[in-house]
C-alpha positions in Angstrom: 106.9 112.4 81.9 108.1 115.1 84.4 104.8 116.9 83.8 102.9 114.5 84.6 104.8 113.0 87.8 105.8 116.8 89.0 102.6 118.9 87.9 104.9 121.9 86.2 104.5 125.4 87.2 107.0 128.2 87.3 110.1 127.8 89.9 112.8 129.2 91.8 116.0 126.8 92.1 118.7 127.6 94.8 122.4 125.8 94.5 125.2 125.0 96.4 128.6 124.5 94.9 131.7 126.5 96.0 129.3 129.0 95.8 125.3 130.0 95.1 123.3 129.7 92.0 119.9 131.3 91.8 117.8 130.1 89.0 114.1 130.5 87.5 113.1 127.9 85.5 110.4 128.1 83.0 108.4 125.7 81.1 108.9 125.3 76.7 106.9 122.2 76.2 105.9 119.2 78.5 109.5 117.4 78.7 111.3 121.2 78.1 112.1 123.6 80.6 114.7 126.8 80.1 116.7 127.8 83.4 118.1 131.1 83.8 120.0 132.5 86.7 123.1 133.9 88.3 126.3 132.7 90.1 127.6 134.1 92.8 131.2 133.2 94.7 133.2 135.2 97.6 136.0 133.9 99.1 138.7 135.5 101.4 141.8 134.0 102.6 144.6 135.3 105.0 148.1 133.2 105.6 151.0 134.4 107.4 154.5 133.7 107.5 156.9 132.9 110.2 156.4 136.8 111.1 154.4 135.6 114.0 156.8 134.1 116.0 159.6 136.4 115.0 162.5 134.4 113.4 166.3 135.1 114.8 169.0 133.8 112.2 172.3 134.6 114.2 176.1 134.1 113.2 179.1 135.9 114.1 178.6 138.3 112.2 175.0 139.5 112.4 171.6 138.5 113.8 168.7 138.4 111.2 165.2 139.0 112.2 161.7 138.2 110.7 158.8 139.9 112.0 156.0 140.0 109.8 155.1 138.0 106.4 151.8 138.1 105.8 149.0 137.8 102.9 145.6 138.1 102.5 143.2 137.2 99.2 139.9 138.1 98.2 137.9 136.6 95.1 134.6 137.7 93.6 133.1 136.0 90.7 129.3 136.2 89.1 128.4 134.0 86.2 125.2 133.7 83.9 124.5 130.1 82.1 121.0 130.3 80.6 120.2 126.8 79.7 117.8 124.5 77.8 116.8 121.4 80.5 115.5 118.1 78.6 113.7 114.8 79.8 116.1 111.7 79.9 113.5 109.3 82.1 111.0 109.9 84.8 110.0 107.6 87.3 107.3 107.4 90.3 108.8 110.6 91.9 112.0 111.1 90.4 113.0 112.9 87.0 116.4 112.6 85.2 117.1 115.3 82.8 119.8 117.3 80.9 120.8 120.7 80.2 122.9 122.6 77.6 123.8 126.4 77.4 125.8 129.1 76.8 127.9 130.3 79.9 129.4 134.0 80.4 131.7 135.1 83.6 133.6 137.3 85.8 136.2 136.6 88.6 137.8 139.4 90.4 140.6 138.6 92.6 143.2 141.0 94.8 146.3 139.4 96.6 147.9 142.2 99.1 151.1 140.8 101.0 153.4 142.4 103.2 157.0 141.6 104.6 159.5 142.6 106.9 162.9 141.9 108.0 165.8 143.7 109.7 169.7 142.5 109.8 171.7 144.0 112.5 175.4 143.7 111.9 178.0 143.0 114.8 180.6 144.6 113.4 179.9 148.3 114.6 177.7 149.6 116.3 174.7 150.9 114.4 175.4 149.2 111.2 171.4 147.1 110.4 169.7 146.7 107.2 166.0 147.3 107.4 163.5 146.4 104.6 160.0 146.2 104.3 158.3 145.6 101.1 154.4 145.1 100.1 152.9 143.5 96.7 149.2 144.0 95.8 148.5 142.2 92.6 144.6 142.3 91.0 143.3 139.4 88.2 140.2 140.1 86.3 139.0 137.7 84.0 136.4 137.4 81.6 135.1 134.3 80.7 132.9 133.0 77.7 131.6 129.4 76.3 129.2 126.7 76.9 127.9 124.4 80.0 126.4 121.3 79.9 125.1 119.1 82.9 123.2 116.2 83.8 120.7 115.9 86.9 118.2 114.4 88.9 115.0 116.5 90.4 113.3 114.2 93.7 110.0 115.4 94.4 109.8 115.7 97.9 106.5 117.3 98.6 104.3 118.8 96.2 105.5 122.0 95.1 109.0 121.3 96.8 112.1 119.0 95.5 116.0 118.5 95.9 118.0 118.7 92.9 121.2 117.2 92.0 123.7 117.9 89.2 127.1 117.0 87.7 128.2 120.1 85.3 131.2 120.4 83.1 132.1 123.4 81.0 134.2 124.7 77.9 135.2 128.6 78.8 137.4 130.8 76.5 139.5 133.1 79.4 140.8 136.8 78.4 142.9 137.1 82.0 144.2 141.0 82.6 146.6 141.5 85.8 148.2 144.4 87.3 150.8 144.6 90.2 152.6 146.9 92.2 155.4 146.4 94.4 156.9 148.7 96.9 160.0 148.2 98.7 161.6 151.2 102.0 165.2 150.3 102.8 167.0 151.4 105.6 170.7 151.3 106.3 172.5 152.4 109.6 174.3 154.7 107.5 171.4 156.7 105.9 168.9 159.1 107.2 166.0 158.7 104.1 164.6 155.0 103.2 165.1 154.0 100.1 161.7 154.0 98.1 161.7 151.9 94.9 157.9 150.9 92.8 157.6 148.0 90.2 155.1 148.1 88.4 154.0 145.3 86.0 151.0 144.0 84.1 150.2 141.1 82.0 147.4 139.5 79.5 146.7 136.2 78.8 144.4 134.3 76.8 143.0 130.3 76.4 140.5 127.4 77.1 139.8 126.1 80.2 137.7 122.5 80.4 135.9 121.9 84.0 134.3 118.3 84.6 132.0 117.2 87.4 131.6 120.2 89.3 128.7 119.1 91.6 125.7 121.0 92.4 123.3 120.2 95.1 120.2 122.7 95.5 116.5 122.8 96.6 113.3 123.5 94.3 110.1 125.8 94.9 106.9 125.8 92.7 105.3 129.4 92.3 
């Protein structure tokens, strides 16, 4: 059995995925562990448009420009899967096991883009068209279901192992978004920009199914 090839005592599980997973793992009875712990994932992300290079369009009539177009993302997401780990087989220093839970999450993520673009007409003098425009949209959703998983714990020394898993999970998502988008134009012909706000929000609702999201992670006796 795992006890007997991997003495148990308390420990600390760390996990890599597209994020980190810190876990304690406890011990129910000599082929039954529990695993509680916390997710943790930040990303950031920033893409821009031809605005770098600025980008002429010209005819006879007018000469289009292009000078910024940019975005930029951020993501934050925790999630809690407290989960019952079982024996499958255990061998000279390897265990294989299984694991079964509920599974409760939040993702936060903020999209902020910007773009600009002026049209100067050739057919008098100061006639141009100017417009610059930003969107900031924010998603939260709530997530709740089950998780399920199969792994394999090496021992590697005595009190320290590597872990491997394969998860898949079953979430019911309640998605809220928000977004705000604010436009200036300017003619040749006007003195005051034109200032115009949309506003808009949304709610949606359904099951998501995630297979073979791999974890790989280290183990520490206490």
């Amino acid at each position: 059995s795992i006890a007997e090839i991997m003495p148990f005592r308390s420990a600390i599980q760390v996990q890599l995925y597209n994020g980190v997973g810190v876990n304690y793992l406890g011990h129910l009875t000599a082929s039954t562990r529990y695993r509680v712990g916390v997710d943790i994932s930040i990303h950031y992300g920033e893409s821009s448009g031809p605005g770098d290079v600025n980008v002429f369009t010209v005819t006879s009539y007018y000469t289009k420009r292009i000078s910024s177009q940019k975005s930029e993302t951020s993501s934050h997401y925790i999630g809690v899967s407290p989960l019952a780990l079982f024996e499958i087989a255990a061998y000279s220093r390897a265990a294989l096991y299984w694991g079964i839970g509920p599974s409760v999450s939040y993702q936060y993520t903020k999209t902020a883009s910007t773009y600009n673009e002026r049209t100067d007409y050739h057919s008098s003098g100061n006639s141009f068209y100017e417009a610059n425009s930003s969107d900031d949209t924010s998603i939260r959703t709530v997530a709740f279901g089950s998780a399920a998983l199969v792994g394999i714990r090496g021992n590697v020394v005595d009190g320290f192992g590597v872990t491997a898993e394969i998860e898949c999970r079953a979430l019911y998502e309640i998605t809220h978004s928000d977004g705000l988008r604010t436009t200036y134009e300017m003619t040749g012909s006007s003195t005051l920009p034109n200032v115009q706000e949309a506003h808009s929000s949304g709610k949606n609702t359904g099951w998501s199914l995630t297979l073979a999201n791999v974890r790989a992670g280290i183990i520490f006796n206490l």
